[in-house]
N, C-alpha and C positions, 0 to 999 in steps of 0.2 A: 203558327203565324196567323190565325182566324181565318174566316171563312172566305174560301178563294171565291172570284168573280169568275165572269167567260172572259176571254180574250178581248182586247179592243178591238172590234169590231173595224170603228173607222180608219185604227192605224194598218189594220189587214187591206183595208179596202184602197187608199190610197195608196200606199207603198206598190199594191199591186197595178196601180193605174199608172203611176210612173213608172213602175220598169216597162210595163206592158209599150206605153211612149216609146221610152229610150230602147228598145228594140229595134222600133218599127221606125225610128228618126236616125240611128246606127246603120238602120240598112239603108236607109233614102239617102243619108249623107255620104255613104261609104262607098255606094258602088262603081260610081265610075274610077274614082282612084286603085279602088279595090283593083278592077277591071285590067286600068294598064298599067299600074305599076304590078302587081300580084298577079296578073293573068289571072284571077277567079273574081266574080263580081260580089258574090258569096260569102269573101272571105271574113270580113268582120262579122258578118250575118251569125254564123255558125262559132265563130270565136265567142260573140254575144248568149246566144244561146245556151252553149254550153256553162259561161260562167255565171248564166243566173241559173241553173240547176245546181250548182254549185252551193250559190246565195240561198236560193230555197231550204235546200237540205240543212246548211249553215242555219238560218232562221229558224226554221222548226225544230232543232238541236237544242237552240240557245233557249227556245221557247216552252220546252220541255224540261229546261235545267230550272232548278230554283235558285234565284236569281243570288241567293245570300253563300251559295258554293262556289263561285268564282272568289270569291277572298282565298280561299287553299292556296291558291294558284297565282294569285297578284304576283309573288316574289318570281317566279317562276319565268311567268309572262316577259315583266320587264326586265329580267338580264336576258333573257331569250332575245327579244327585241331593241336592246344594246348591241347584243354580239353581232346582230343582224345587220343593224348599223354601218357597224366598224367594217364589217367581213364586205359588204357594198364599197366600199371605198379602195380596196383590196382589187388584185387582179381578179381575185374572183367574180367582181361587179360587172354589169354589160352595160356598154357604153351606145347610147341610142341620142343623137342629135346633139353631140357636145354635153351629153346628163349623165352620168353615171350611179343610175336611182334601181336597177335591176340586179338581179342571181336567178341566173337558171339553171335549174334542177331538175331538168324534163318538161317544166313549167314557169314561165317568169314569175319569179316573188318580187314584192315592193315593199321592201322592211320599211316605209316608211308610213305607208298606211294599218301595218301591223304596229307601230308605233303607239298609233292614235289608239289602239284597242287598251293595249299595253297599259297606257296612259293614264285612259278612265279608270280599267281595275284599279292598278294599283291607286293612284290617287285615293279612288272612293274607299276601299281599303283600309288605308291608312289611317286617314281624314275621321273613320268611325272610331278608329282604335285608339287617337290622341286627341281627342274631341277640347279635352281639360287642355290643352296644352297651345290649341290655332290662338287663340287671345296675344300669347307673347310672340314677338316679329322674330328672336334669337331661334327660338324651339318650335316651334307653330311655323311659322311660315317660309324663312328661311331655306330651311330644308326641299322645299317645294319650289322655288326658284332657284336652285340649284339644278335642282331634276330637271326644271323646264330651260333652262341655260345649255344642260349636258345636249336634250335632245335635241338644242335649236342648230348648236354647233355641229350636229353629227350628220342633221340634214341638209342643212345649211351648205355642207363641203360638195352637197353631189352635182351641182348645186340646184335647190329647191327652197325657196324662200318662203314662198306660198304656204308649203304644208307644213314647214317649219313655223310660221306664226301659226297656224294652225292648230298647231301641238300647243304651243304656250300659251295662247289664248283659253284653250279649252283646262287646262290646267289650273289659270286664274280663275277663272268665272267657278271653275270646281271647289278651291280654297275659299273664294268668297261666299259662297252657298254654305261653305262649311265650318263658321262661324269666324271669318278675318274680320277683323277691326276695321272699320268703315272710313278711319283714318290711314291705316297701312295700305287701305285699299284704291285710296285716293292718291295717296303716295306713290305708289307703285305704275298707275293710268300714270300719272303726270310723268314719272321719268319713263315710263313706256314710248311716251306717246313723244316727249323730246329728244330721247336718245332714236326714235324712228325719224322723227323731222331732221335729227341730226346726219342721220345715214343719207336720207336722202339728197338733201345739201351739197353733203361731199360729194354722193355719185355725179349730179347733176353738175356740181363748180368744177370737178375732177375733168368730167367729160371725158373717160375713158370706158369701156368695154359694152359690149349690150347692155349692160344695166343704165346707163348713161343716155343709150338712142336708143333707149322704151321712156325713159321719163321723159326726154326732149318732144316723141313723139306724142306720149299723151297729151303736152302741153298743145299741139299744133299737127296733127296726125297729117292733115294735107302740104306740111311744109317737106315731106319725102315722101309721097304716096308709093314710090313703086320699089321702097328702103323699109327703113326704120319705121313709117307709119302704116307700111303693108296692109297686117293684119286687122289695125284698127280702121283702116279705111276700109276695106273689103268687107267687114264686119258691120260697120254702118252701115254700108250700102247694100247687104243684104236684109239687114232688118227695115229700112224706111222700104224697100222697092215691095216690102210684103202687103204695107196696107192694111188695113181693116181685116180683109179677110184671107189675102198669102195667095199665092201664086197658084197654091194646091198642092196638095202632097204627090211627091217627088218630085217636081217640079222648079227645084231650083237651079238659080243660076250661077254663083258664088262657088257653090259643090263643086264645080265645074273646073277645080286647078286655078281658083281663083282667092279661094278662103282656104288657107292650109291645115291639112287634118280637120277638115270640119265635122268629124266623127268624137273627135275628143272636145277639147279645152271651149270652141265656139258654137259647139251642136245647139244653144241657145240663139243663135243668130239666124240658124237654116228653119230654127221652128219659126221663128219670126216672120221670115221671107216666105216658107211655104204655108206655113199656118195664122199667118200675120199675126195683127193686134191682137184679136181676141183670142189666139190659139196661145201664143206669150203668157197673157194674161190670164187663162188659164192655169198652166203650168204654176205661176206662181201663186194662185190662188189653192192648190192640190199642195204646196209647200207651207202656205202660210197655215193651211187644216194640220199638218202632220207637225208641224211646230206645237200649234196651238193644242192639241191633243197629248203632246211630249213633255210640255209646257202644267199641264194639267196633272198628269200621272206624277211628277214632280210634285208639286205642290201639296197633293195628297196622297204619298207615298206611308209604306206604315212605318219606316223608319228611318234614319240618315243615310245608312249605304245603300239606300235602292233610290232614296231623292239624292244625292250626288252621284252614281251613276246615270241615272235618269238624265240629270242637269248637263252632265259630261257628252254622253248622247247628243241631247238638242242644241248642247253649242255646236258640236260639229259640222251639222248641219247647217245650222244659221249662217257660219263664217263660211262655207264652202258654197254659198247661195247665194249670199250678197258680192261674194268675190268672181264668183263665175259670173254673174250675170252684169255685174258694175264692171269688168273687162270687157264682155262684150258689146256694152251700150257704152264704151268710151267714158267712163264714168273713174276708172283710173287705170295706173300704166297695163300693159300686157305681162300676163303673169300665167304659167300652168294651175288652174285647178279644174278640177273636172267639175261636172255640174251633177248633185248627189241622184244618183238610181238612173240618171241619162247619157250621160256620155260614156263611151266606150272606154273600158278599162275594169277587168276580171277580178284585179285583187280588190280597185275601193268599189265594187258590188256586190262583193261577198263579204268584205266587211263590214259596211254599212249594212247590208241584209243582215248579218248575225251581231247587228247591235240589236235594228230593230225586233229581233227576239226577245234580248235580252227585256229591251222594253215593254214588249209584250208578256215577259213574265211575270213584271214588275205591275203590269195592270191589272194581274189576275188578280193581284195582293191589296188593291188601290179600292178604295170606296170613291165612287164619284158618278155622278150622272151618266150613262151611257149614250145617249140620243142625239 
């Protein structure tokens, strides 16, 4: 495969500046809840911990593997993470907050972020193996919007709608990379994007169940502040009350049984508040580097499945950035996504960690300016 490089440097560097964050933001935001609903203040601290030794190990695994050996294994992967699917929907699944998105097996698994992994192989995979065939919409692409349909519906049920577009997003942008018709692909945004307008419509004219008083509330979050616009108002008024420069680390007030789970889905708002403007803004500048770097190893990959997995990689990320962070900044309704390498949650930081291996295998392969 020619003559390997070193490692990317900056996506070592960064990945590791973010988790290092969401560590140290996991326990500022976590402990007082931690505290009296858990009786330990600790608790997430050391659940964290442990599952980035996990991530680590995961990363340096994947980083070590060459990259073109996970195709064995595509088929594998995705009915693995089918049956996962299904078996979550099943008594088997554990039900946490009206979700039924877990199975525990001495450890809670989230077949859904196993999904995403799933996803990329096989797509990338495939996509290399039928190169001659993406051109026609029956044999080419089809097929891949079925895949992405199957898992949208299987996430979809627990219910998690977030990482169900999630999935399908990262699946398009993979088939477009991987030679779709620029017409099919135009095609495809537009009824994307009207059969989404369409749902939304409904829930909103409907005006039945939470999905209904999360859109109402984006529209007007202060028209039920202590309701339906809860979270988005607490979640503003954590991020404006930070300021330029944040209240200071640990020092927030929101944390405080005021912003719900602020270790998960709005750990972006407590950066806000205790790290303000410039601490935010940071954070998304340390995301916009690791895009841009993912972005790059893409581009000049040395072959098509290590630039469609690559591609499959940085859409993840992107959609899971602009989603976390545009919930938290009231920018659209309230939705679970975690925010990538910071917010608390074992399974998407082990697997996000052992993408970016993957990625980093793939830059060993990659000629491209280091600096």
């Amino acid at each position: 495969m020619g003559k390997k490089n070193p490692y990317d440097f900056t996506i070592i560097i960064t990945v590791a500046i973010l988790v290092t964050t969401g560590i140290i933001m996991v326990f500022s935001s976590s402990f007082s809840h931690a505290m009296v609903v858990l009786g330990d203040g600790y608790y997430f601290l050391k659940r964290v911990l442990m599952w980035t030794g996990v991530g680590l190990s995961a990363m340096i695994f994947c980083a070590k593997i060459e990259y073109w050996k996970w195709a064995k294994y595509a088929p594998t992967l995705l009915l693995g993470s089918i049956i996962l699917l299904v078996l979550v929907l099943t008594p088997v699944g554990k039900e946490i907050n009206g979700a039924q998105r877990w199975i525990y097996v001495g450890i809670s698994i989230m077949p859904s972020e196993i999904a995403k992994f799933a996803a990329i192989i096989f797509v990338a995979t495939t996509l290399n193996n039928k190169r001659e065939r993406i051109q026609t919409f029956a044999y080419g692409v089809a097929p891949y919007l079925l895949l992405a349909g199957m898992f949208f519906g299987l996430i979809y049920q627990q219910p998690d709608f977030s990482t169900a577009f999630v999935v399908v997003v990262i699946i398009v942008a993979m088939v477009f990379v991987g030679g779709m018709k620029l017409s099919h692909f135009i095609g495809l945004t537009a009824a994307g994007v009207a059969g989404l307008a369409s749902m939304i419509a409904y829930i909103f004219i409907s005006g039945k169940g939470y999905k209904a008083k999360r859109i109402t509330a984006f529209l007007d979050p202060w028209a039920d502040p202590t309701d339906s616009g809860f979270q988005a108002v607490q979640s503003l008024l954590a991020l404006g009350s930070g300021g330029l420069f944040g209240r200071g680390l640990g020092r927030s007030v929101q944390k405080h049984f005021y912003l719900p789970e602020p270790q998960n889905d709005f750990i972006f708002a407590i950066i806000g508040e205790e790290l303000g403007y410039i601490g935010a803004v940071a954070i998304i500048l340390l995301f916009m580097v690791l895009i841009w770097r993912g972005i790059r190893i893409a581009i000049n990959a040395p072959d098509l499945l290590s630039c469609l997995m690559a591609t499959g990689i940085v859409t993840m990320i992107i959609v899971q950035v602009i989603i976390n962070i545009a919930v938290a900044t009231s920018s659209m309704p309230v939705t679970g996504m975690p925010l990538p390498f910071i917010s608390f949650g074992g399974n998407a930081l082990a697997i996000l960690m052992a993408s970016m291996g993957i990625l980093l295998n793939i830059s060993k392969h990659t000629n491209m300016n280091r600096s």
